[in-house]
N, C-alpha and C positions, 0 to 999 in steps of 0.2 A: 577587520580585513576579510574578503572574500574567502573560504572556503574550498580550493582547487578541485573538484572531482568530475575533470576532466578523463580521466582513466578511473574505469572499474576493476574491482580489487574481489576474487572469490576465493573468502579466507570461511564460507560455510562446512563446519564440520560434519564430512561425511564419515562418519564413524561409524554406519553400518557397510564401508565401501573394503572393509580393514577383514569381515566375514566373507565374503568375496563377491557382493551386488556392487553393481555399477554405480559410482554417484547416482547419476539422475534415476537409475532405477533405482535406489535406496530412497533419495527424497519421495520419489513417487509415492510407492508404497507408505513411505510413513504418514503422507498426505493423505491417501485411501485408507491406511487404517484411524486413523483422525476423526474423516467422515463418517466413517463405518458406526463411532462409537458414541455418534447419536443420529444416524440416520434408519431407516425401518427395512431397507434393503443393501443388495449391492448395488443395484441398479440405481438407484437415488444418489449413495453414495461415491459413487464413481462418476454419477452426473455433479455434484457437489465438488471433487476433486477435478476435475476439469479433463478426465479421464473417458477413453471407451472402456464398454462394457465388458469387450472383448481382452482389451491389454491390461485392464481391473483383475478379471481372471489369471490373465497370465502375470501377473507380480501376484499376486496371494499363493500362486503354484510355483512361482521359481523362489520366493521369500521360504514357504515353508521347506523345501528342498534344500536350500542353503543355509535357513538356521536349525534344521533338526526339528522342528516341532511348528503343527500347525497354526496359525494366526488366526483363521476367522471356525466358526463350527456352521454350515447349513445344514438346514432342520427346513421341510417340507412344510409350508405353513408358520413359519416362522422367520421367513429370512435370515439374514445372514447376522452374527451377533459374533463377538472378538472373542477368542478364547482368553484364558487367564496368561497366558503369554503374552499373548497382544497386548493385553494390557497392561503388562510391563514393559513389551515393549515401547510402548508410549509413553511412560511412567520415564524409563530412561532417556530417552528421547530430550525428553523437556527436562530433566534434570541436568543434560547435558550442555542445552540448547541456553538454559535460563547460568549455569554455572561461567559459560565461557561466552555467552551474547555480549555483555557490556566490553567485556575484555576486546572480540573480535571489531566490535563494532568501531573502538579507539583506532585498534591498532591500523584497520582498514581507512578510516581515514585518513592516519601519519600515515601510510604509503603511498598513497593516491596523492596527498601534499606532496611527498619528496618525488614522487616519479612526474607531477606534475613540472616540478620545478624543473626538470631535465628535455620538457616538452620546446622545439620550435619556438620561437617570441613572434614568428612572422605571420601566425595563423587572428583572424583578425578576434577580439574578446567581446564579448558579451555578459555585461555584467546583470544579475536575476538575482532578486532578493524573491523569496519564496516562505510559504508557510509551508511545514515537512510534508513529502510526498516520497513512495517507495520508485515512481516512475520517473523519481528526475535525476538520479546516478545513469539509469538504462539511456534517457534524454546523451546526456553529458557524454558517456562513452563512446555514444555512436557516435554525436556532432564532432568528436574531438578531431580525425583528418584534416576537418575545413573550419571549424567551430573553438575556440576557445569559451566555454560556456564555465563560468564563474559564481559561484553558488553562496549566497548566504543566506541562511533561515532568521525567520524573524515570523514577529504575529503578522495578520493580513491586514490591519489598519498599516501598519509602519511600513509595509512592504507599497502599499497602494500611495503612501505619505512619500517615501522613498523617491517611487517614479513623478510624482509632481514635480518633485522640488530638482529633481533632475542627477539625484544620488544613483539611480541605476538604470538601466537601460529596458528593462522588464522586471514588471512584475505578477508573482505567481501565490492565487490565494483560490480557498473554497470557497463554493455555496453549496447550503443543506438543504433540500426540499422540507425541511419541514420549521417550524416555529421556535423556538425568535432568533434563531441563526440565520436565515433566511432575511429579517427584517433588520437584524444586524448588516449584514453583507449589502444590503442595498444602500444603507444611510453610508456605511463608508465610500459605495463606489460614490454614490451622489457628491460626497463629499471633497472627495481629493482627484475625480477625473472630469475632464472637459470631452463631453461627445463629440465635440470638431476637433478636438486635438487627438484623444488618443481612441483606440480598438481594441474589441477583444481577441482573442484565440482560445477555442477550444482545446484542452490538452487531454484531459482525460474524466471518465467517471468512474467514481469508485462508491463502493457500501461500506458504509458506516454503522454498527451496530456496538452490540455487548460479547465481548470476549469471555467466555466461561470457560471452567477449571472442568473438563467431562468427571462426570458421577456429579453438580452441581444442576440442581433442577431451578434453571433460569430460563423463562420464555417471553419473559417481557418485561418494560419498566417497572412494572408491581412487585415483583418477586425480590427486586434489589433491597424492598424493605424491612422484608422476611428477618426474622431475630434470626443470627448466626449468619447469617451472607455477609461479606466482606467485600467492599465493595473498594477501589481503587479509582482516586479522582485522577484525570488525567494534567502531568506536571504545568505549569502556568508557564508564561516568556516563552521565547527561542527553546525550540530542543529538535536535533537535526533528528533524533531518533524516538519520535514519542509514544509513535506506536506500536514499535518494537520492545520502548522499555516496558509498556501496559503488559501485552504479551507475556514477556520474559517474567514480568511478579505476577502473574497469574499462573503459569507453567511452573514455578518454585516455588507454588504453595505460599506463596506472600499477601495474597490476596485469591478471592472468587470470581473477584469479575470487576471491567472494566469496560471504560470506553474505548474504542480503535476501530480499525482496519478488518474487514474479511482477511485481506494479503494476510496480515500482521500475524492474526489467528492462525493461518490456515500456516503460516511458518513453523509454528511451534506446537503444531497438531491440537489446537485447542476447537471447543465449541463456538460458533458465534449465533447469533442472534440479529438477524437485520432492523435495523431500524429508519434509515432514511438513505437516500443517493445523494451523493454532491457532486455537483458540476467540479472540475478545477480548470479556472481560468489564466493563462497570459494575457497580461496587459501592456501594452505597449504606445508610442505614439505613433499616427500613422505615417510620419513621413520615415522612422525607423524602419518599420515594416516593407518599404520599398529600397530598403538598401539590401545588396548582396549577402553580407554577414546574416541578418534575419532571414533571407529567402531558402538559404543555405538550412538554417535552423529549420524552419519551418517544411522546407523537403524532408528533412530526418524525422518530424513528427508524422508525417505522412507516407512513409517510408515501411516496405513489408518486412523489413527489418529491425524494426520499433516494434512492429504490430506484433511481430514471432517474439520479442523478448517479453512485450507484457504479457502475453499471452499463459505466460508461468508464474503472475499475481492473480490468484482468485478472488473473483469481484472485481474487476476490473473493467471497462469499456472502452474501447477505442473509436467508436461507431466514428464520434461528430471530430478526431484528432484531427488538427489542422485547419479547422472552418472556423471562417470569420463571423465575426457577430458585433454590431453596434450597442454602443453603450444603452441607447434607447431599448436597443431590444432585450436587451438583457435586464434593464430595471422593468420590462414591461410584463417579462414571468418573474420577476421575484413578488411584482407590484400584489397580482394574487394571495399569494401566502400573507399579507401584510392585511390584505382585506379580511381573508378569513381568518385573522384574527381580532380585528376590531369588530366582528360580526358572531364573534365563539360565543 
């Protein structure tokens, strides 16, 4: 059965809010000190945290004010480096973060199901099987006044499978700019979508890299094979929260590093490591897409009220959100990456 999260649920423990920083000024800061603790400046840092340079400063001055003791030390030729607080306070943070994530993440769900349950039956539904995305709760909340937007996760052959056979009404999967993801995701669209039947839609792009535990010196695929690095595969099947749970066993010391999300990392003030962009596509057919319910959908992806809530996932893109794209054209950039691989 569908998955209801129609309604967004923020059950994020702000436990530095209890000291007396504001939520979002608490997450901020934790986010800046995150970056801080492998970036070479504040300025990089704070471009990394999706911060000015200016209100960077002013959370390291109101944090240190309100917890009693400094967070960052500058040194003239040195930039800016965490002090031994900082680094507990991150240390906390993600013990926090990774103790009560799995918990929060259930419980946010069963509320979103039972408040869904209480929602209008007259708003029209849209049923999207999807492979996991942090931007498709933000999707769902917004669309919910005019949109019944119906979620279930699944891998992106079965979601692509799905919308053939007429099980859902969209579907929502990645492609990786780089090899053999990329040559995956092509054989499947080839495989289960008709270019005169159905369209893409642009939803979103995100970075894809390596989630590090900071004080762990990983800066590329090589280092993953280092004796002592712990490495965390990411879970197989359906899992509505995959990149949160990487995150979360890396942040508990379960693991050093894994695969995910910038967002995912950047949640749990960890390091990341880029490694490739992926597109993330809806799929739909086109004569869906000319019906009200979709057009509805589709103004909320294009929507400056979409744009402002992703806007608070790091690595994220909304540049191409909303624009169409034929099936042709889209196998005709993956087609690249397939070549240069028969030519590696």
């Amino acid at each position: 059965m569908p998955v209801h999260i129609g309604l967004d649920v923020d059950l994020d423990p702000h436990w530095l809010s209890a000291q007396g920083l504001p939520p979002r000024h608490g997450r901020e800061l934790l986010r800046l000190l995150g970056a801080l603790s492998g970036a070479a400046s504040l300025r990089e840092a704070a471009r990394v945290a999706g911060l000015s340079y200016r209100h960077a400063w002013g959370l390291l001055g109101a944090g240190a004010r309100t917890l009693g003791e400094p967070l960052v030390d500058m040194q003239r030729g040195r930039g800016a480096r965490l002090t031994a607080f900082g680094r507990k306070l991150l240390d906390a943070d993600a013990h926090v973060r990774a103790t009560l994530g799995s918990h929060l993440e259930r419980l946010r769900r069963e509320v979103r199901s039972m408040l869904g349950e209480g929602l209008s039956p007259q708003r029209p539904a849209i049923r999207l099987r999807a492979s996991h995305d942090l931007a498709l709760p933000l999707l769902a909340r917004l669309s919910a006044p005019r949109v019944d937007l119906q979620v279930s996760f699944h891998g992106a052959d079965e979601c692509l499978a799905g919308l053939a056979r007429g099980e859902c009404d969209l579907a929502g999967f990645h492609v990786a700019n780089a090899l053999p993801r990329a040559a995956a995701a092509a054989a499947a669209v080839g495989r289960w979508l008709d270019p005169k039947k159905h369209q893409l839609v642009h939803f979103v792009a995100r970075e894809q890299g390596i989630i590090v535990r900071p004080g762990i010196r990983v800066r590329g695929i090589h280092d993953l094979a280092r004796p002592g690095v712990r490495f965390l595969n990411r879970p197989t099947g359906p899992h509505e929260d995959v990149d949160l749970a990487v995150a979360a066993a890396v942040a508990d010391g379960r693991a050093d590093a894994g695969f995910g999300l910038r967002a995912a990392a950047a949640r749990f003030s960890l390091e990341f490591v880029p490694l490739a962009t992926e597109r993330y596509y809806l799929a739909a057919s086109r004569r869906s897409l000319r019906e009200t319910p979709f057009q509805a959908l589709l103004a909320t992806v294009r929507s400056r009220e979409f744009a402002a809530a992703v806007a608070g996932l790091p690595g994220y893109d909304i540049a191409m959100a909303g624009t169409r794209e034929t099936l042709t054209a889209a196998l005709a950039w993956l087609q690249p990456h397939q070549s240069r691989r028969k030519h590696a």
